[in-house]
N, C-alpha and C positions, 0 to 999 in steps of 0.2 A: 394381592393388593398392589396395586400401582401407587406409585412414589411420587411424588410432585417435585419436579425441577425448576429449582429457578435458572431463568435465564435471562441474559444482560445482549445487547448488542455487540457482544464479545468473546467470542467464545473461547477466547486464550484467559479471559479472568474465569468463565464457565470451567475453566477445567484446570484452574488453577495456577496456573506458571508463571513466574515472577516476570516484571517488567510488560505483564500483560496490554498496558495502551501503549507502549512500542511498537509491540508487536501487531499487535491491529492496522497502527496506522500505515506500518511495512507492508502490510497486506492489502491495505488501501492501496497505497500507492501500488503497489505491482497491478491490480484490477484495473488502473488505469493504465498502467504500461499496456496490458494486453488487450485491454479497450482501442486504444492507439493503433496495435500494429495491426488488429484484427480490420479497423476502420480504413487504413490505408493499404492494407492487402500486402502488410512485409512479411519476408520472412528474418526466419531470427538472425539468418548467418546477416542479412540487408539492414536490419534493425540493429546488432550487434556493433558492424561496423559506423552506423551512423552514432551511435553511444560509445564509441571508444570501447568496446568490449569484445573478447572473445564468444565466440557463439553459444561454447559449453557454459561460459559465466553466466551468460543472458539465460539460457536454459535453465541453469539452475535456480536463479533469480524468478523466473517465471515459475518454476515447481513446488516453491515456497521455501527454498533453500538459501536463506537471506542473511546467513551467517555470514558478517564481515562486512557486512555492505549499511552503510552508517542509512538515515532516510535523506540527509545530504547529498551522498551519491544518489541513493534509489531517485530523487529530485530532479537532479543532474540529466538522468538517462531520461526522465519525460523531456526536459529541456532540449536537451538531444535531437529528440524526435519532434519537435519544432512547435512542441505545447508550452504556453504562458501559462507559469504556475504564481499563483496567487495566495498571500498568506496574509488573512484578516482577523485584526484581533477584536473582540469585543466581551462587554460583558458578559460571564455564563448567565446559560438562557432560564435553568432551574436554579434556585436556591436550596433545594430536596437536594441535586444530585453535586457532584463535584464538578469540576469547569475539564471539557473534555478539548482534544482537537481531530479535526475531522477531515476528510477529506471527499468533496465533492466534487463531480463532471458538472463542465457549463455544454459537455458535446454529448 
């Protein structure tokens, strides 16, 4: 018998783990960091130095190893990379679901 899953646009609340829309949004943002360098053709030691970072941090940061790195910083490093980051507030858009924050490409 198969089992029905629920599943959320989330998949750090799908599997449980506290602080789960942090960490989504961490993930967000890194998708975009890698969106970036993939568009501008860097590499990481090129991308590391233009963010004030070591290559292995940027590495890891890119692997999903985002211990320690607030979304502040993660922000920081698309700023870095010469993306205008934009943060809009408005009413949530469901009254069903809770008020979420998101992160979308305008590129």
């Amino acid at each position: 018998m198969t089992e029905a899953i629920h599943e959320s646009r989330n998949i750090f609340a799908d599997i449980g783990l506290p602080d789960a829309a942090d960490h989504q949004l961490k993930a967000d943002i890194v998708i975009e960091i890698k969106r970036v360098l993939e568009a501008r053709g860097l590499t990481q030691t090129a991308a590391a130095a233009l963010a004030g970072l070591a290559q292995p941090d940027l590495s890891n940061i890119l692997r999903g190893r985002m211990k320690g790195y607030s979304v502040e910083r993660l922000l920081r490093v698309l700023t870095a990379l010469d993306q205008d980051v934009e943060i809009v507030v408005r009413p949530r858009i469901r009254a069903d679901q809770p008020a979420q924050v998101t992160v979308t490409s305008a590129g």
